[in-house]
Backbone as CSV, one residue per row, in Angstrom:
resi,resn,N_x,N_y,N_z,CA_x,CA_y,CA_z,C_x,C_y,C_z
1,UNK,-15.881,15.324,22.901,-17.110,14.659,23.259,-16.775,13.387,24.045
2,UNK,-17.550,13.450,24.904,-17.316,11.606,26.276,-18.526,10.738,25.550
3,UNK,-17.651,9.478,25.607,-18.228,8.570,24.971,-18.052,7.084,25.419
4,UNK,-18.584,6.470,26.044,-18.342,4.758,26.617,-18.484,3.921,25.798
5,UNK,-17.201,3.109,25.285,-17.122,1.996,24.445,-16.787,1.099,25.072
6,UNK,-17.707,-0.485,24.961,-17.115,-1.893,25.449,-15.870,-2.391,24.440
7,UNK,-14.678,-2.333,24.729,-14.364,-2.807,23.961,-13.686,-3.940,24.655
8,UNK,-12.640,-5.188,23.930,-12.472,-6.223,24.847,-10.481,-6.415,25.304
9,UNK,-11.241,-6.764,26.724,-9.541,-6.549,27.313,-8.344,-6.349,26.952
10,UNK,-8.248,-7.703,26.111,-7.625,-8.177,25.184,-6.852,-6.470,23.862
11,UNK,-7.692,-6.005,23.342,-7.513,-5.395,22.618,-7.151,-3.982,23.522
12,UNK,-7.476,-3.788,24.771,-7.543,-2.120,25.848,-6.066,-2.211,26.219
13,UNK,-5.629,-3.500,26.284,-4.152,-4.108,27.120,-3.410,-2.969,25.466
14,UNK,-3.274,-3.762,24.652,-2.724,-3.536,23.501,-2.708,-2.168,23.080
15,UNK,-3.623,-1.463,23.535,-3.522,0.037,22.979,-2.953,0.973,24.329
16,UNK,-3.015,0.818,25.391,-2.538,1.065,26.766,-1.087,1.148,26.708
17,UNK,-0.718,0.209,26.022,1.172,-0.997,26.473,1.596,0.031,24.843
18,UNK,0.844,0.330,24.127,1.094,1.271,23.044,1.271,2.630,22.982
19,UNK,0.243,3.441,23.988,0.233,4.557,24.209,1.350,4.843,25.087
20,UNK,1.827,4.095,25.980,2.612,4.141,27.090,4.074,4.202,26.574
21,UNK,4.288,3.213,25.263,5.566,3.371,24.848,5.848,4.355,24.186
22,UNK,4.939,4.751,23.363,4.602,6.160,22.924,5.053,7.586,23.914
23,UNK,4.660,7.461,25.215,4.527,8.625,26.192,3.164,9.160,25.407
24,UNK,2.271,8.984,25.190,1.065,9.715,24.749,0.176,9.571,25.309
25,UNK,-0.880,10.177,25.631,-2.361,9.940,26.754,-3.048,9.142,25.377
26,UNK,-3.958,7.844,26.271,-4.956,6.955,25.626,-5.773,7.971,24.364
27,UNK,-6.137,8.597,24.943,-7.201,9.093,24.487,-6.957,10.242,22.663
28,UNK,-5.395,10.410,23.084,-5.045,10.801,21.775,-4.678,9.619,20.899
29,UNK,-4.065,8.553,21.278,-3.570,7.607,20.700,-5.013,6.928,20.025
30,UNK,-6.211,6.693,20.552,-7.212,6.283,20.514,-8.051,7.117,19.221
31,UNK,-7.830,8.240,19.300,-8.187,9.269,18.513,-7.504,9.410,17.012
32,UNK,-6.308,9.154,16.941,-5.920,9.065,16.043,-5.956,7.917,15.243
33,UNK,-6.075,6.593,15.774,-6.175,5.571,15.156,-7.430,5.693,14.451
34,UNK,-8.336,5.691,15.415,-9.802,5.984,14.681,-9.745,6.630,13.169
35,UNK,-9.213,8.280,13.684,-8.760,8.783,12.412,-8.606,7.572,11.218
36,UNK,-7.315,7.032,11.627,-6.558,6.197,10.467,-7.638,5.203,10.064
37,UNK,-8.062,5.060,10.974,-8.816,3.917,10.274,-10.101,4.278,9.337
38,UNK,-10.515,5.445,9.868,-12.176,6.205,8.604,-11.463,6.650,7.564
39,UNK,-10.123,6.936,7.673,-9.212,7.173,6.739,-8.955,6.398,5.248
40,UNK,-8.685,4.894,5.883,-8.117,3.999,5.023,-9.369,3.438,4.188
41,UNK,-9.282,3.768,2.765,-10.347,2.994,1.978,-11.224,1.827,2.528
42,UNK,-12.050,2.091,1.804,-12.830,0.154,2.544,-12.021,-0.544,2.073
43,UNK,-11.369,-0.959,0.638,-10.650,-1.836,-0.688,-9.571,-2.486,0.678
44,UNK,-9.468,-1.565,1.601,-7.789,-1.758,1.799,-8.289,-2.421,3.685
45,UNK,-9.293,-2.616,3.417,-9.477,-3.356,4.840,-9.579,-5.002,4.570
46,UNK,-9.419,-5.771,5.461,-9.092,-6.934,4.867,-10.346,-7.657,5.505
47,UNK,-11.631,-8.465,5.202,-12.501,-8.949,6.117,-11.583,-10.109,7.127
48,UNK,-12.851,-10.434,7.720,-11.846,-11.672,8.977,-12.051,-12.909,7.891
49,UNK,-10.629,-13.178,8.297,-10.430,-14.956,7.757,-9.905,-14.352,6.331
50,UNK,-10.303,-13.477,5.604,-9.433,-13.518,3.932,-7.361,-13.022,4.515
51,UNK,-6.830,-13.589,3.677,-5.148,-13.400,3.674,-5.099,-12.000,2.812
52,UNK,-3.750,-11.964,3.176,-3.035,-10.570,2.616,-2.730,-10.826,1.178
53,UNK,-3.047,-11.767,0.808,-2.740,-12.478,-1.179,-3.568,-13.346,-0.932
54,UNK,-4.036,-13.622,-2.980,-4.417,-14.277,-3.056,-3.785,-15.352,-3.749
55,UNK,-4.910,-16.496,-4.462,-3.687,-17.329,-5.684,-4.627,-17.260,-6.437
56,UNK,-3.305,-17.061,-7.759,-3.808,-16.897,-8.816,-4.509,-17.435,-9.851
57,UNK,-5.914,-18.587,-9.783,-6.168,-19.368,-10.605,-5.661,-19.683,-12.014
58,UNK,-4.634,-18.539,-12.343,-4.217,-19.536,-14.070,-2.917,-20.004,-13.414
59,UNK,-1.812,-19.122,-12.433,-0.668,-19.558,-12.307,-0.267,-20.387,-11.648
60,UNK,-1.529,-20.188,-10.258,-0.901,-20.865,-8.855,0.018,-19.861,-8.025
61,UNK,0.031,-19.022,-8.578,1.253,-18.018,-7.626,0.687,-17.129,-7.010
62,UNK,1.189,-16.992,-5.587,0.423,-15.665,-4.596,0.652,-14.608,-5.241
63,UNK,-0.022,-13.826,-5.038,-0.287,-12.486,-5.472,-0.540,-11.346,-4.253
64,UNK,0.103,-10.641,-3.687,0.381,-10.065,-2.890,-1.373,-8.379,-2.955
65,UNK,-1.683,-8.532,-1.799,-3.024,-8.217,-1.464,-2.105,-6.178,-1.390
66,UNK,-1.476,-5.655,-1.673,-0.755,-4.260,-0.925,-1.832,-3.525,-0.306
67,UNK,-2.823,-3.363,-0.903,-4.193,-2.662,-0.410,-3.878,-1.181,-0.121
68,UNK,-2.661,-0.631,-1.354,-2.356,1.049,-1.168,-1.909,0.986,0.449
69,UNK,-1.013,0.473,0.994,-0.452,0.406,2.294,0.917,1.320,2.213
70,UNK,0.628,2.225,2.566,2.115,3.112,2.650,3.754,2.181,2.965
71,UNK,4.582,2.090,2.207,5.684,1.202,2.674,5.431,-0.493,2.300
72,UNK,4.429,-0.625,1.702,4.442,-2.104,1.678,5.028,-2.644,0.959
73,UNK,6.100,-3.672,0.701,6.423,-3.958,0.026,5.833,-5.990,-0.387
74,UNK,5.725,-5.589,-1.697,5.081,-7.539,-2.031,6.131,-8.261,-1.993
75,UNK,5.738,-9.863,-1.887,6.745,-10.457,-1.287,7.418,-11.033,-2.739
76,UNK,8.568,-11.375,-2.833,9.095,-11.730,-4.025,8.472,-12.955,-4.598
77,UNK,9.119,-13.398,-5.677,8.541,-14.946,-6.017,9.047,-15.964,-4.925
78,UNK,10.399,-16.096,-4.583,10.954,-17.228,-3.777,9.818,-17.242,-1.818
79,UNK,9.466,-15.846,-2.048,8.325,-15.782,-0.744,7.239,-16.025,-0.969
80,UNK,6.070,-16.310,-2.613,5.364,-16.511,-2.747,5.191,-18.233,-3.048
81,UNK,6.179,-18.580,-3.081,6.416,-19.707,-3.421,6.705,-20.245,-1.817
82,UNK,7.389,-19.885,-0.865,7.150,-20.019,0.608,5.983,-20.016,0.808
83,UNK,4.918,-19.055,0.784,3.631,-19.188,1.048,3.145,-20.169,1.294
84,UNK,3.045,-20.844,-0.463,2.079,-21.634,-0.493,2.688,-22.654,-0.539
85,UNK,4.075,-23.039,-0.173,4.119,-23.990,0.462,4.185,-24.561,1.770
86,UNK,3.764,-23.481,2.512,3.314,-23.613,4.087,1.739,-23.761,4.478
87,UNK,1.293,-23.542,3.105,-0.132,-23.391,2.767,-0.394,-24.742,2.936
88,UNK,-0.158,-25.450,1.786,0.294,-26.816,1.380,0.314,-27.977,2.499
89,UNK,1.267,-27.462,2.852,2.181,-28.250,4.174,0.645,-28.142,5.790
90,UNK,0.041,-27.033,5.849,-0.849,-26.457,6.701,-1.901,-27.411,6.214
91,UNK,-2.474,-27.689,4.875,-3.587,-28.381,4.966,-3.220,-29.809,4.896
92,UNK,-2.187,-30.298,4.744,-1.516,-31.338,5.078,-2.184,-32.130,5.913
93,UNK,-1.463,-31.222,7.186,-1.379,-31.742,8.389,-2.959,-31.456,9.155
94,UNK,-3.909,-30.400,8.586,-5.188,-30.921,8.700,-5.639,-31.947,8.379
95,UNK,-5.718,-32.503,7.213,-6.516,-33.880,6.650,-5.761,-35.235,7.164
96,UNK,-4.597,-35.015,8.094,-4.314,-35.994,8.383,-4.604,-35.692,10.027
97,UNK,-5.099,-34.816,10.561,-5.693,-35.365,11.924,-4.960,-34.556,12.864
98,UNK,-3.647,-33.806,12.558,-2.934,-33.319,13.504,-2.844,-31.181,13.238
99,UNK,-3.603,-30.649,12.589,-4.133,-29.319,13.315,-5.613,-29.403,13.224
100,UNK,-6.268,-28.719,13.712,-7.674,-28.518,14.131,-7.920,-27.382,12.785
């Protein structure tokens, strides 16, 4: 079935420069993602702006979001503990004037 979607440059570049490394025509590459994506639970879609973990209100420790992701692996403690101290460090440097 032919079908016209706006979608934005930005994102046409990215699936193009994908299909191409692939050797695959757009339109299968396009097709299959779709697939994957009616595929993948809602649970396991992430809205815009929420992270891949959360923290844990009794511990303080990230908690790794896997969302049934084939291959995923959670990040250890010494990476959850990276996290949030880039977290940390990130709102830092907001309240003092220097990220937006």
């Amino acid at each position: 079935m032919k079908t016209t979607l706006d979608l934005p440059d930005p994102l046409m570049r990215r699936v193009k420069i994908r299909a191409a490394s692939e050797g695959r025509k757009l339109k299968d590459l396009i097709s299959d993602l779709l697939e994957k994506g009616l595929e993948a639970s809602p649970a396991a879609i992430l809205q815009e702006g929420e992270l891949p973990y959360r923290i844990d209100p009794k511990t303080g420790m990230a908690h790794s979001r896997s969302l049934n992701i084939p291959g995923f692996v959670p990040p250890t403690f010494e990476q959850s503990q990276a996290i949030i101290e880039r977290a940390n460090q990130e709102e830092d440097l907001h309240r003092a004037g220097l990220l937006p």
